[in-house]
DRENDOSE-757080 format. One record per residue (C-alpha): residue in one letter; chain; x, y, z. Coordinates in nm, 3 decimals, always signed. Each point is the difference from the previous one (the first is absolute). Layout:
  code  unit       px       py       pz
     A     A        X        Y        Z
...
***
This chain:
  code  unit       px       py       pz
     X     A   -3.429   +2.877   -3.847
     X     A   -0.318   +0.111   +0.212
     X     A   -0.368   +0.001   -0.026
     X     A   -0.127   +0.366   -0.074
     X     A   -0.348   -0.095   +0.018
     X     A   -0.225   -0.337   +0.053
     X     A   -0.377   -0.032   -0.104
     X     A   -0.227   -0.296   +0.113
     X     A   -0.344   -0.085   -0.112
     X     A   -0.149   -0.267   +0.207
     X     A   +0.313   -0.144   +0.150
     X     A   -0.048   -0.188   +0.353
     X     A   -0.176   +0.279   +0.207
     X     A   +0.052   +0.261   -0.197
     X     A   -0.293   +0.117   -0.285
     X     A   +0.200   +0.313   -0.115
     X     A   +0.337   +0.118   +0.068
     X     A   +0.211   +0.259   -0.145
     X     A   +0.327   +0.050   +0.232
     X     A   +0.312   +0.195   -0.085
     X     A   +0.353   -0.143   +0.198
     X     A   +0.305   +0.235   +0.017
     X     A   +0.335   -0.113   -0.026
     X     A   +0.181   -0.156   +0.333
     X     A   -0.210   -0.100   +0.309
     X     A   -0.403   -0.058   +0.069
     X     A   -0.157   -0.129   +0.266
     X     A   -0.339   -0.179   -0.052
     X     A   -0.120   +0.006   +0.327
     X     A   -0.394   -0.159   +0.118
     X     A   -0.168   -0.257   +0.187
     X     A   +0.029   -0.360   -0.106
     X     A   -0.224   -0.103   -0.284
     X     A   -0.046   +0.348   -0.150
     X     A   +0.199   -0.019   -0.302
     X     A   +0.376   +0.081   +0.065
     X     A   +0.189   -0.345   -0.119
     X     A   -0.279   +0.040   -0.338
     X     A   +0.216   +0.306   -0.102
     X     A   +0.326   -0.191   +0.062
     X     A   -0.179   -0.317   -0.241
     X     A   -0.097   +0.214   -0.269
     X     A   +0.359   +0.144   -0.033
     X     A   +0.134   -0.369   +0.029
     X     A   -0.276   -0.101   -0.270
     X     A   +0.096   +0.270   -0.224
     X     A   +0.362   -0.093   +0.010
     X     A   -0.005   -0.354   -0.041
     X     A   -0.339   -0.096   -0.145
     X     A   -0.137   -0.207   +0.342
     X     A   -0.103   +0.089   +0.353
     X     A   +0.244   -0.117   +0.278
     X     A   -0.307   -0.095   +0.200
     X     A   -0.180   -0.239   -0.258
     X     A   -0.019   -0.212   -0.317
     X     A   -0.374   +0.086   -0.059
     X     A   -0.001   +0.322   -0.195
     X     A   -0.358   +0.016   +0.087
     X     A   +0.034   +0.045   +0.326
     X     A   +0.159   +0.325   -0.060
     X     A   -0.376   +0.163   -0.127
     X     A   -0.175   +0.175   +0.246
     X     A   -0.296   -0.176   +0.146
     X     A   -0.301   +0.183   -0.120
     X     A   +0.145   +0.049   -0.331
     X     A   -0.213   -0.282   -0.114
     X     A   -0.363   +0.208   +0.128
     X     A   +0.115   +0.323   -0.170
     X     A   +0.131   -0.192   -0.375
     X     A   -0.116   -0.285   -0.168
     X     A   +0.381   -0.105   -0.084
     X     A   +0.201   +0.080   +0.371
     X     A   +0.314   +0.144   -0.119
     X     A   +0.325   +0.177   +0.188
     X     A   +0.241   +0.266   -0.126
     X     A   +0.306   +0.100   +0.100
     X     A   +0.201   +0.338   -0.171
     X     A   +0.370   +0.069   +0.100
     X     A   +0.184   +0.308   -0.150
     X     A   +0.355   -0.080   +0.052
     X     A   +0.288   +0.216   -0.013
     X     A   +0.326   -0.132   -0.131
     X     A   +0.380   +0.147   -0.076
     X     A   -0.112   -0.057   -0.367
     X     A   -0.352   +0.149   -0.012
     X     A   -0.398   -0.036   +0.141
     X     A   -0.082   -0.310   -0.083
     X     A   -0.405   -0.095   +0.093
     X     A   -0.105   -0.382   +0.100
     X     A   -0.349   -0.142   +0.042
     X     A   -0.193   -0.348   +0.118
     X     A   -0.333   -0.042   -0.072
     X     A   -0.189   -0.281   +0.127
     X     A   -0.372   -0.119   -0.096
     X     A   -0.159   -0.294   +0.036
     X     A   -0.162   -0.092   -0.353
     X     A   -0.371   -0.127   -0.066
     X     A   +0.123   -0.383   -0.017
     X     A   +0.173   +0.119   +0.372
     X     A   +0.333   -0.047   -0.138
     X     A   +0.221   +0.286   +0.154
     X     A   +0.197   +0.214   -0.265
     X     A   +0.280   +0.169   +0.086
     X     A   +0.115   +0.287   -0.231
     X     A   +0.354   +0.166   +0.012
     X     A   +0.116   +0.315   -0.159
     X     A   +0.287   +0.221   -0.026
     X     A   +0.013   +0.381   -0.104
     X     A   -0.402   -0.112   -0.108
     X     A   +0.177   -0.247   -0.274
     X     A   -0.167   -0.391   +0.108
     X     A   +0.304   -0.211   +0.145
     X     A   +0.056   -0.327   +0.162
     X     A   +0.045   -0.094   +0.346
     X     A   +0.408   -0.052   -0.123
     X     A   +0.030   +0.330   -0.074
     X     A   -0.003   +0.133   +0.305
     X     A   +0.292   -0.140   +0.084
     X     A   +0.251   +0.338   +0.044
     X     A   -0.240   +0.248   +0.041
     X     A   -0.085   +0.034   +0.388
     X     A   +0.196   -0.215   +0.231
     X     A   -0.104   -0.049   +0.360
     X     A   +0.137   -0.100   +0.293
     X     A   -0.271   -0.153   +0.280
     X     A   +0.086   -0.029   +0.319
     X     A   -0.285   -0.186   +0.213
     X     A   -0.082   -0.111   +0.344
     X     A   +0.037   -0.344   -0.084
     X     A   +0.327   -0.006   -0.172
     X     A   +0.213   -0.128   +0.315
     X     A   -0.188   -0.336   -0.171
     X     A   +0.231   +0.052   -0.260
     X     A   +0.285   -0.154   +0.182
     X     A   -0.165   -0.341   +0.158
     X     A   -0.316   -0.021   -0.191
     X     A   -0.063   -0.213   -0.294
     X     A   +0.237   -0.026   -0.278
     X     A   -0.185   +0.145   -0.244
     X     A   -0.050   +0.346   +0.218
     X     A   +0.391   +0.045   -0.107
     X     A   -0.047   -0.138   -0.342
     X     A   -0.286   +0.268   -0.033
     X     A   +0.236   +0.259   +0.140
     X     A   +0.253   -0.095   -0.288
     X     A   -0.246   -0.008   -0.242
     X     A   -0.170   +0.343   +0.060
     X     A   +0.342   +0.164   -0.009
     X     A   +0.120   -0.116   -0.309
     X     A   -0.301   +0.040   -0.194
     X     A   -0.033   +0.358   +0.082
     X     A   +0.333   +0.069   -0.263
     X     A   -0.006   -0.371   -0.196
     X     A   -0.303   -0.045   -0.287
     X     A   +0.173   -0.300   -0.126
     X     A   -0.013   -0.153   +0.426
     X     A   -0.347   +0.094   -0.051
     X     A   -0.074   -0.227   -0.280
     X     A   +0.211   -0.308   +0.119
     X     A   -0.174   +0.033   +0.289
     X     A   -0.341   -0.023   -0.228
     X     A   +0.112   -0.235   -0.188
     X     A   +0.132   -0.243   +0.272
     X     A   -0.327   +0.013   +0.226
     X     A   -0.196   -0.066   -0.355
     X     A   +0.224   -0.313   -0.054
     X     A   +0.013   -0.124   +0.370
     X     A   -0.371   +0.012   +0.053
     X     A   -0.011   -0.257   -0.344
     X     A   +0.261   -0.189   +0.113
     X     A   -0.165   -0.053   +0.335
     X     A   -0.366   -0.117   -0.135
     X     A   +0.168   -0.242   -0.252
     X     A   +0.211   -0.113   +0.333
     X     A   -0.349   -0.049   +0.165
     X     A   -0.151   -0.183   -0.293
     X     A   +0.308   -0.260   -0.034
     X     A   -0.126   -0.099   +0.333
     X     A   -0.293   -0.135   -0.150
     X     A   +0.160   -0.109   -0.392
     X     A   +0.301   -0.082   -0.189
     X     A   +0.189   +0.321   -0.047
     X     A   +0.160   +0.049   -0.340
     X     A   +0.343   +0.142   +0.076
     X     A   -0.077   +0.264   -0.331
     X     A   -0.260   +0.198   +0.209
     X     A   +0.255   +0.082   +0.319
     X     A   +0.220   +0.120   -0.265
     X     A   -0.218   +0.241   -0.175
     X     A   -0.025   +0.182   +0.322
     X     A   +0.339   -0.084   +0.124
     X     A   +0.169   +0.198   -0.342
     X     A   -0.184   +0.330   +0.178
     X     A   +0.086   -0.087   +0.402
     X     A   +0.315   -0.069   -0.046
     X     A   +0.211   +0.337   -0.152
     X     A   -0.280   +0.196   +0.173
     X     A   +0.086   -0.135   +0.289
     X     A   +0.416   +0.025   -0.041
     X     A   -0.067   +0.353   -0.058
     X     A   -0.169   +0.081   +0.262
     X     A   +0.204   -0.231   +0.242
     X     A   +0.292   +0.240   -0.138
     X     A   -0.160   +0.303   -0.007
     X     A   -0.080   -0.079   +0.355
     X     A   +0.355   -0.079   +0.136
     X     A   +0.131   +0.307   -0.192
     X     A   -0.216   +0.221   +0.199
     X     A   +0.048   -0.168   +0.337
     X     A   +0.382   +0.091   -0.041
     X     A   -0.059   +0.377   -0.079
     X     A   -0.273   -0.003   +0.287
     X     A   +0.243   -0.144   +0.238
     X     A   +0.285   +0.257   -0.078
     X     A   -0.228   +0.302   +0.011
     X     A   -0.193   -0.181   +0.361
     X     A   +0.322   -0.070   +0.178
     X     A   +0.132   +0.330   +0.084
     X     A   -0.376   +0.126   +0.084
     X     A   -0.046   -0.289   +0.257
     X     A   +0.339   +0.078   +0.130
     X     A   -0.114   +0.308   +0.102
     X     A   -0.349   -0.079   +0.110
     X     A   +0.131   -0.260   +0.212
     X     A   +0.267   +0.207   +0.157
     X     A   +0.324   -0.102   -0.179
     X     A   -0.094   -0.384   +0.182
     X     A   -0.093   -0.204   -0.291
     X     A   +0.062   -0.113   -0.383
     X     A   -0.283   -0.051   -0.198
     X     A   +0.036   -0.276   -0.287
     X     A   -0.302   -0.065   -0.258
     X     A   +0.011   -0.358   -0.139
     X     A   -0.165   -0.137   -0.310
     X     A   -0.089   -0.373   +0.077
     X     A   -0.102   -0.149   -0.313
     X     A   -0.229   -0.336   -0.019
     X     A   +0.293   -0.151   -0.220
     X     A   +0.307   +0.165   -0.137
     X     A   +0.341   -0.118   -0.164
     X     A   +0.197   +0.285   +0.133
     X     A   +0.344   -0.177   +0.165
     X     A   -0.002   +0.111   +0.391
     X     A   +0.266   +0.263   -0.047
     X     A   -0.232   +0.224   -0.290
     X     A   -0.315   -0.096   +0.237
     X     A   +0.215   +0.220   +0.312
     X     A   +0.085   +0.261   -0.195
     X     A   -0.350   +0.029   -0.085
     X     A   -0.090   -0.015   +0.448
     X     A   +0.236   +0.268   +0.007
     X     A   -0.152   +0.250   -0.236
     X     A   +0.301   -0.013   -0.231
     X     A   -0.206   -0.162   -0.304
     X     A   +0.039   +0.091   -0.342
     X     A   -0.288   +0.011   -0.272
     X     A   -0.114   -0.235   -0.205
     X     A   +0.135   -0.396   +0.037
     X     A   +0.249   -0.115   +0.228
     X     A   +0.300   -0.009   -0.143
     X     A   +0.070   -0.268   -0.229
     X     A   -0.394   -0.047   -0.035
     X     A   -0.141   +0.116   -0.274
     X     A   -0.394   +0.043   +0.014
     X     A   -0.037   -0.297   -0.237
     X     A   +0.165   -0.213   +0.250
     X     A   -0.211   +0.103   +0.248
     X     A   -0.292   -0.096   -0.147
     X     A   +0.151   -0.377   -0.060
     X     A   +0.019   +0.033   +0.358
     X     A   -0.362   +0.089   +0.101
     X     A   -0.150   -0.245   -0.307
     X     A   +0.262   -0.270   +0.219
     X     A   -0.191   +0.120   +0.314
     X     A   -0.343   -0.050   -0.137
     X     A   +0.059   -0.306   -0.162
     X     A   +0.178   -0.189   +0.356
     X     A   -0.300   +0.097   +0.175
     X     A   -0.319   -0.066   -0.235
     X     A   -0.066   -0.315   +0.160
     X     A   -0.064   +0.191   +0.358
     X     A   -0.178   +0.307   -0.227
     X     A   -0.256   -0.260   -0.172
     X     A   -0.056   -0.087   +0.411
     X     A   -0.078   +0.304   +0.149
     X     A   -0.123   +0.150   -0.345
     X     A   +0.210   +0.320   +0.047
     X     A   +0.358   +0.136   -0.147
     X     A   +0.209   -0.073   +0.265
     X     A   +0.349   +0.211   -0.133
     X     A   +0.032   +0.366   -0.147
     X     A   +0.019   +0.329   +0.073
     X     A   -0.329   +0.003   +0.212
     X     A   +0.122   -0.229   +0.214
     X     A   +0.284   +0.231   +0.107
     X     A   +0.114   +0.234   +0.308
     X     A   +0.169   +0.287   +0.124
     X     A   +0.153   -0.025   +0.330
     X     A   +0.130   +0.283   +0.253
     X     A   +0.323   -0.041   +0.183
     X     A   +0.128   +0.188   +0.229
     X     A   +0.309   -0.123   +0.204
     X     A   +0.012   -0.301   -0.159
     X     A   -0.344   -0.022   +0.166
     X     A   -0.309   -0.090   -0.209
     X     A   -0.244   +0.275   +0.092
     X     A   -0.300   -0.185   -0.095
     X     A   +0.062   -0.326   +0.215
     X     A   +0.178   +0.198   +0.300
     X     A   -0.025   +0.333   -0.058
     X     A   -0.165   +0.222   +0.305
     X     A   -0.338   +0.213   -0.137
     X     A   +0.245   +0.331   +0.033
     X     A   +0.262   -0.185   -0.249
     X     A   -0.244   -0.093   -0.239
     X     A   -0.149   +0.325   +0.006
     X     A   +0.323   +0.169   -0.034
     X     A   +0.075   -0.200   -0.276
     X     A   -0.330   +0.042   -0.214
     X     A   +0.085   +0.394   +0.072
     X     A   +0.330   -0.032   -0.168
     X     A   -0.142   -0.232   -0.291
     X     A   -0.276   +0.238   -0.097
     X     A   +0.295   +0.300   +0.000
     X     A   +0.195   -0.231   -0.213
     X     A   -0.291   -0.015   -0.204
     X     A   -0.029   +0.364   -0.008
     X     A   +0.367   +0.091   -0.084
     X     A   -0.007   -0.292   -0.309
     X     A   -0.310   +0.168   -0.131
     X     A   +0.166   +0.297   -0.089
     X     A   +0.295   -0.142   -0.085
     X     A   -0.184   -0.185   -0.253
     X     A   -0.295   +0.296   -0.152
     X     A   +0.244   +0.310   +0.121
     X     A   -0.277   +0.127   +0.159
     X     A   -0.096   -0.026   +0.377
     X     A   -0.290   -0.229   +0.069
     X     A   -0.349   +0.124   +0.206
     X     A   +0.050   -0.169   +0.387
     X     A   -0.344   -0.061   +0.151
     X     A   +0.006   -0.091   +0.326
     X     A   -0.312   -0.132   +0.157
     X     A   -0.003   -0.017   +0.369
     X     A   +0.387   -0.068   +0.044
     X     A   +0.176   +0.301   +0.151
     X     A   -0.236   -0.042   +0.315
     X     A   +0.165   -0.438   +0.062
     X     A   +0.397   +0.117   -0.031
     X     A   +0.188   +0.191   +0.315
     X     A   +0.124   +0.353   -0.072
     X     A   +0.341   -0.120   -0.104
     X     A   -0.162   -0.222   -0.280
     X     A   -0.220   +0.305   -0.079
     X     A   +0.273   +0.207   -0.037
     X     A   +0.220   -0.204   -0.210
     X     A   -0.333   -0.067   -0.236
     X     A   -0.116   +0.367   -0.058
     X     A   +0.387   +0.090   -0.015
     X     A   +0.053   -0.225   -0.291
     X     A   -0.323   +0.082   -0.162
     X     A   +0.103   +0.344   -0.047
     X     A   -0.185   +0.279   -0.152
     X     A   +0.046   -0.116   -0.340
     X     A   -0.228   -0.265   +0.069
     X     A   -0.368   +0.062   +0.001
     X     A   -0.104   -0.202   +0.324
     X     A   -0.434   -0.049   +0.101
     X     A   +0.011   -0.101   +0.325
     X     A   -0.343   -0.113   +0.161
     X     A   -0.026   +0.032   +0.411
     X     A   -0.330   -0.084   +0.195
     X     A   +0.160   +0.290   +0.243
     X     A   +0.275   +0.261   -0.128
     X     A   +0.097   +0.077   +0.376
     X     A   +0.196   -0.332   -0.013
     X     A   +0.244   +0.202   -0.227
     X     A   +0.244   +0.280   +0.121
     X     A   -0.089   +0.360   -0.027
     X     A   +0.215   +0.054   -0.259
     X     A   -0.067   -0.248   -0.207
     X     A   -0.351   +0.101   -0.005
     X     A   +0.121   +0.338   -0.087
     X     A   +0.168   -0.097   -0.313
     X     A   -0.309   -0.161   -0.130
     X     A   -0.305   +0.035   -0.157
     X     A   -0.262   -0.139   +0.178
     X     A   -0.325   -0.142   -0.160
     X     A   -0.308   -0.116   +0.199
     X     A   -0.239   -0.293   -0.114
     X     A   -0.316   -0.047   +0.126
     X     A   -0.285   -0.238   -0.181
     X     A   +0.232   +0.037   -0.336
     X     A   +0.002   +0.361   +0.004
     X     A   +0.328   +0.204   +0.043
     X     A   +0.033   +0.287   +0.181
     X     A   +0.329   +0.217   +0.037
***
């Protein structure tokens, strides 16, 4: 799959746009602040439905939108081209007279929801930051899961929905126990929705860690020179899985669904058992203490864990060979090759890492590549581009 062509109205820095991208490799080259990683967010905002760089859709519409309309609004227009047809998506984004913002989603000019999208672009987004990945917070690699899985799962999508809807309750009844009596009957309501959301996306989860890990190892292998073995591992915030099923699931060598022996019924026993042991210390600190956002994914290589000792080469190594995992599952999963953007990247890695990266990309990938300065890259690889200019959110070729 590729973008043929992408259209923004108002978007960040850019009032109009109309911009055709071939097949294989462009380079988005400019000055900082002038609109390169925009083009890489509107791709990543067509695909999944958010921006990787924040959780205010507002902040997406151009300042000065508001002087020239009296509702602000953004649009964004991909033509995509698939192995089974054109298929066209589009955003719009306007802020309404009561200053609510509305965001409007359509497919082939049919209105859709944000779930649908799931399937019909997938991106992979590789940033500067990323090496965070590794020994940042936990929920940078439960974010990293997430995004993944909900590019090719609709039904991860809604238990995702439906267990942030049910956790936020549960956590403001929580808070209010500390001031009343709390009537067991109200944590349940809320706990009948957390709980087999949350088993199914604590499975979902591990499932995907395992085929990550299988498809990461022999990239990092070769990224790090035949010297280390990469090992993903799911660390749950409670789990019933007997030690021997929890390493076979370090190792990669998971199965789906349950553990064996578990079905997903038993499971949720478990995490009800969880809840209830630790309701006292919940009603305390007015929070849920156990489920799935409460879990981790930690690197390993060498029986080294790369977030606690790992040098900032490993981890970057290792968030390299992740986000090629990621890349290889995608189209396993769709049977079509995700869109790479790559936003300032290429220029951090040495030219063996380089190498191994655009060799594994391919040229049945289409790759955007932003660069403050294309001289950074070899001759060559310039060559085999198309290169794109951005000045002031205009594009020039």
């Amino acid at each position: 799959m590729r973008i043929q062509h992408l259209s923004l109205t108002n978007f960040r820095l850019y009032a109009r746009l109309e911009q055709d991208f071939g097949p294989g490799l462009t380079i988005i080259q400019g000055d900082n602040a002038q609109g390169k990683t925009s083009l890489l967010e509107a791709v990543h905002l067509l695909a999944t439905g958010r921006s990787p760089h924040t959780n205010v859709d507002r902040q997406v519409i151009r300042w000065g939108a508001a002087e020239e309309a009296p509702y602000p609004y953004a649009l964004l227009k991909g033509e995509l081209m698939r192995r089974d047809g054109a298929r066209l998506l589009e955003l719009g984004l306007q802020v309404g007279e009561n200053g609510r913002l509305r965001k409007d989603i359509r497919i082939d000019h049919a209105a859709r929801r944000s779930i649908d999208l799931v399937g019909q672009l997938a991106v992979v987004l590789f940033l500067p930051g990323d090496v965070d990945l590794v020994a940042g917070a936990p929920a940078l690699r439960r974010d990293f899961l997430d995004g993944a899985i909900a590019q090719v799962d609709a039904d991860y999508v809604r238990a995702l929905d439906q267990y942030a809807r049910a956790m936020a309750q549960r956590n403001a009844l929580l808070k209010q126990a500390q001031e009343r009596a709390l009537d067991p009957d109200e944590l349940a309501i809320w706990d009948a929705q957390l709980i087999p959301s949350g088993v199914l996306i604590a499975l979902r989860r591990r499932e995907v860690t395992a085929e990550l890990s299988a498809l990461a190892l022999p990239i990092h292998r070769e990224l790090s020179g035949g010297l280390e073995f990469l090992q993903t591992r799911y660390v749950p915030s409670f789990d019933v899985a007997a030690p021997h099923l929890e390493d076979a699931y370090q190792l990669g060598l998971a199965q789906a669904g349950p553990p064996p022996g578990l079905s997903a019924a038993a499971l949720e026993e478990s995490f009800a058992r969880a809840l209830a042991t630790r309701r006292r210390e919940e009603i305390a600190r007015g929070v849920t203490l156990t489920g799935p956002h409460r879990d981790d994914l930690r690197l390993i290589a060498n029986a080294i864990d790369l977030g606690e000792f790992g040098s900032r080469g490993q981890q970057r190594t290792a968030v390299l060979a992740l986000k090629l995992a990621e890349a290889a599952w995608l189209e396993q999963k769709l049977g079509e090759e995700p869109v790479i953007l790559l936003d300032e990247v290429l220029a951090e890695l040495d030219p063996r890492r380089r190498h191994s990266l655009l060799a594994r990309i391919g040229n049945g990938h289409q790759t955007l590549i932003t660069t403050t300065d294309t001289s950074r890259f070899d001759a060559a690889f310039v060559q085999q581009a198309r290169v794109l200019d951005v000045r002031g959110g205009i594009v020039q070729r």
